[in-house]
N, C-alpha and C positions, 0 to 999 in steps of 0.2 A: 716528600723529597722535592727542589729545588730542580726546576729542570736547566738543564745544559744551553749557554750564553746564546744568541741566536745565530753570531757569525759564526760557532762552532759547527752546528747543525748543518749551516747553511754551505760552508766550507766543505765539510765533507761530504756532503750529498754532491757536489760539483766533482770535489776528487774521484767518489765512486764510478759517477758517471762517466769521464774523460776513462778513468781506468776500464771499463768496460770499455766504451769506445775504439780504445787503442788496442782489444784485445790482450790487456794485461792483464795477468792473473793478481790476489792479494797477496798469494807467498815470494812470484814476482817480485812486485815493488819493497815485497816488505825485506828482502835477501839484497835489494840495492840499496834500501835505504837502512839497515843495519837494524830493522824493529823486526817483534814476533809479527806474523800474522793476524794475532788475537788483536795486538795493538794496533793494526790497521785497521783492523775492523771495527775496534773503538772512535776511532778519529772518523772511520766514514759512518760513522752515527751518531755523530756528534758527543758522546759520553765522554770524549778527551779533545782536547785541544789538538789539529793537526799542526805538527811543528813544522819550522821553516825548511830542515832539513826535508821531509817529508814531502812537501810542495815542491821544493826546487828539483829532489829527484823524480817526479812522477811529471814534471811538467814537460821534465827531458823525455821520460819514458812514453809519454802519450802523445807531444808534440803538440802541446797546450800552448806553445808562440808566447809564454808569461802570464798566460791567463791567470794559472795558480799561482805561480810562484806572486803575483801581483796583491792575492789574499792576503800575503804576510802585513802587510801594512797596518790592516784593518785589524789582524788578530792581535798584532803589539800592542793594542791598548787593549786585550781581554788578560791582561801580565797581572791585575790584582783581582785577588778574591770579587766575586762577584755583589756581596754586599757592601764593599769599601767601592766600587765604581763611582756610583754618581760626584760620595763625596771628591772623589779624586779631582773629577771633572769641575767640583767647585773650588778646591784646592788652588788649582791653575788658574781663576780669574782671582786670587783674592790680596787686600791688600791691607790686611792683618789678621793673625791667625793666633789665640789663644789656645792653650791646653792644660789637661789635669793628668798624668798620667798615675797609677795605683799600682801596676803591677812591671809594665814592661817598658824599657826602655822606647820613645817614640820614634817611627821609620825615621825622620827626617834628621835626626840627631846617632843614628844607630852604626858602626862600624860595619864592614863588610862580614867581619868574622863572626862576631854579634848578630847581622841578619840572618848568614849563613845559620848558626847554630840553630835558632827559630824555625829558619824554614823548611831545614833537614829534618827536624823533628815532628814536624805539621803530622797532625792522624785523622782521615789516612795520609798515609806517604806519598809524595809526589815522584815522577821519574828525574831522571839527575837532567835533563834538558828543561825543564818546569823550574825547577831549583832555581838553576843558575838564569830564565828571563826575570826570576820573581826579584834575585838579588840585586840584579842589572836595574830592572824596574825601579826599585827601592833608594839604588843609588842612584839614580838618574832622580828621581824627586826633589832629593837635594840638593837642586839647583835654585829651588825656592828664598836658602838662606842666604846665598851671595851674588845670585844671575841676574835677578828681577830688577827694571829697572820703572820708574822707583822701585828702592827694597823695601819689602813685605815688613813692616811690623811684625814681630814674633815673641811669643812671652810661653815658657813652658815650665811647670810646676811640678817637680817630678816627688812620689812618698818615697820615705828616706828608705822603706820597702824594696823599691828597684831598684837602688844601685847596689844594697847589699844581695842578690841576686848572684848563686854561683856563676851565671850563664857573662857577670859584669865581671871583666881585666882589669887589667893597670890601662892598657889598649883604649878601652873605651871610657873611661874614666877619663882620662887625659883628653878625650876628642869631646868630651862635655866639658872640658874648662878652654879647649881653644874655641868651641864656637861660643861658650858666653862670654868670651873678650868682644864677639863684634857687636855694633853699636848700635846694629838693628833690633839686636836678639837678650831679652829677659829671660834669664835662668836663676830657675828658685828651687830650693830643696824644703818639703815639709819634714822635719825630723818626729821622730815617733812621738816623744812627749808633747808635740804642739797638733798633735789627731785630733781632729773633729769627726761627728757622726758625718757630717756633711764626704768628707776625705776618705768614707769608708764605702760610698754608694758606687765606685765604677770611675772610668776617666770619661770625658766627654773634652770635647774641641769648641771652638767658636769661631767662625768666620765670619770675614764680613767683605762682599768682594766688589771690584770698580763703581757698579750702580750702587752700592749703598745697601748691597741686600742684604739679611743677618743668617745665617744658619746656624743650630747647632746638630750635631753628630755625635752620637754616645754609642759606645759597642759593649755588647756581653760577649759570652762563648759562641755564642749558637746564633746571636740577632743585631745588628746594627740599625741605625735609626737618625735619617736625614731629616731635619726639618727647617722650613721657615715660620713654622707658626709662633706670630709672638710671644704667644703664651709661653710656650714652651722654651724661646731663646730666650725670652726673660727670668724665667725660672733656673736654666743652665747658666744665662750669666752670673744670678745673686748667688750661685753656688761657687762658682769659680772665684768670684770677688771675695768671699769671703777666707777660702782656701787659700790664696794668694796673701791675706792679708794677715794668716797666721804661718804662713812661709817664712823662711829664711831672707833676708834682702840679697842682690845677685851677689856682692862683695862677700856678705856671713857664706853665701852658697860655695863660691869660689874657695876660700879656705876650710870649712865643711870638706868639698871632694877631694882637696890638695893632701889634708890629713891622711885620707882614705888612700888617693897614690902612695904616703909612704910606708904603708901598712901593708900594702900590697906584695 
């Protein structure tokens, strides 16, 4: 097992502490801050993220002068899974971003109600304050496609697999054909008949961020996998190029998922 992020750990052991301190009990804080006990006691051992709410009441209650509440800064970047971090982190210096997606529609292209759906379902289960920083998180990403100045080159490939997907609307279908109007963003559909073995092995990304540096990022269930080793980003690129190159062009794409709206 995967041990718990280290500002989690680190966070709660400070919160345990100040709460001893102040002479608070955990059913205390945990009756102000509206959580069981059990779940306090998770968050001062790091096993759960302590939430904002959490911090803000307990800094009141201890007279921690914003000590705690000050943690929240540092914990909003623990908002994604712990093996998507790093890439995140490369995410944000980059300035083009390739993808292959197989199964699920990609964050940065993904509706609120389409994230939601995903992330309500995660197993195990998340508490509904977890939910809703993860959704937050997600949509905040998205600023990649239109905020960036210069804008990001972005190219996404998606199998004609995802968007038949019960979890995919009219809703989100529609927000894949307004963002591949814009001028920065390649939107390609592989439809089934044009599968290669290649299209069959998982999605992976490609970045490549201000200094020039190349990564690729390929996720399964259970394992994600950041690299800069060329070997490896040269192997991810000839796969993507090729995939790409039995893709739909964005124009065939665009009337492809228009179809699919009126079906809907």
């Amino acid at each position: 097992m995967s041990q718990s992020p280290v500002m989690w750990r680190f966070t709660g052991n400070q919160l345990k502490r100040w709460r001893t301190k102040a002479n608070i009990s955990r059913e205390q804080l945990a009756v102000a801050a509206n959580y069981s006990p059990d779940t306090i006691k998770a968050m001062e051992q790091g096993v759960r993220m302590p939430t904002a709410r959490v911090l803000d009441v307990a800094d009141g209650l201890c007279g921690a002068e914003g000590l705690l509440s000050a943690a929240k800064e540092y914990l909003s970047r623990e908002r994604f899974p712990a093996r998507a971090r790093e890439f995140m982190e490369r995410e944000k210096e980059a300035i083009s971003r390739w993808s292959y997606g197989v199964a699920l529609i990609p964050g940065l292209l993904q509706t609120k109600g389409y994230a939601r759906t995903l992330i309500e379902n995660r197993l195990p289960a998340l508490d509904e304050e977890t939910v809703e920083e993860r959704i937050a998180a997600r949509m905040e990403r998205q600023a990649i496609l239109t905020e960036r100045k210069p804008l990001v080159s972005l190219s996404f490939v998606l199998y004609e697999a995802v968007l038949r997907s019960p979890q995919v609307d009219a809703e989100q279908l529609r927000r894949l054909l307004e963002v591949g109007r814009l001028r920065n963003i390649a939107l390609q559909v592989l439809p089934f008949e044009r599968a290669i073995t290649a299209a069959l092995q998982g999605p992976m990304v490609l970045l490549e961020t201000r200094d020039h540096e190349r990564y690729a990022f390929t996720e399964g269930p259970f394992a994600s996998e950041l690299s800069a080793d060329p070997e490896v980003v040269s192997r991810v690129t000839e796969r993507l190029s090729i995939i790409r190159a039995q893709a739909l062009s964005p124009a065939e794409t665009a009337r492809f998922i228009e179809r699919m709206v009126d079906q809907a």
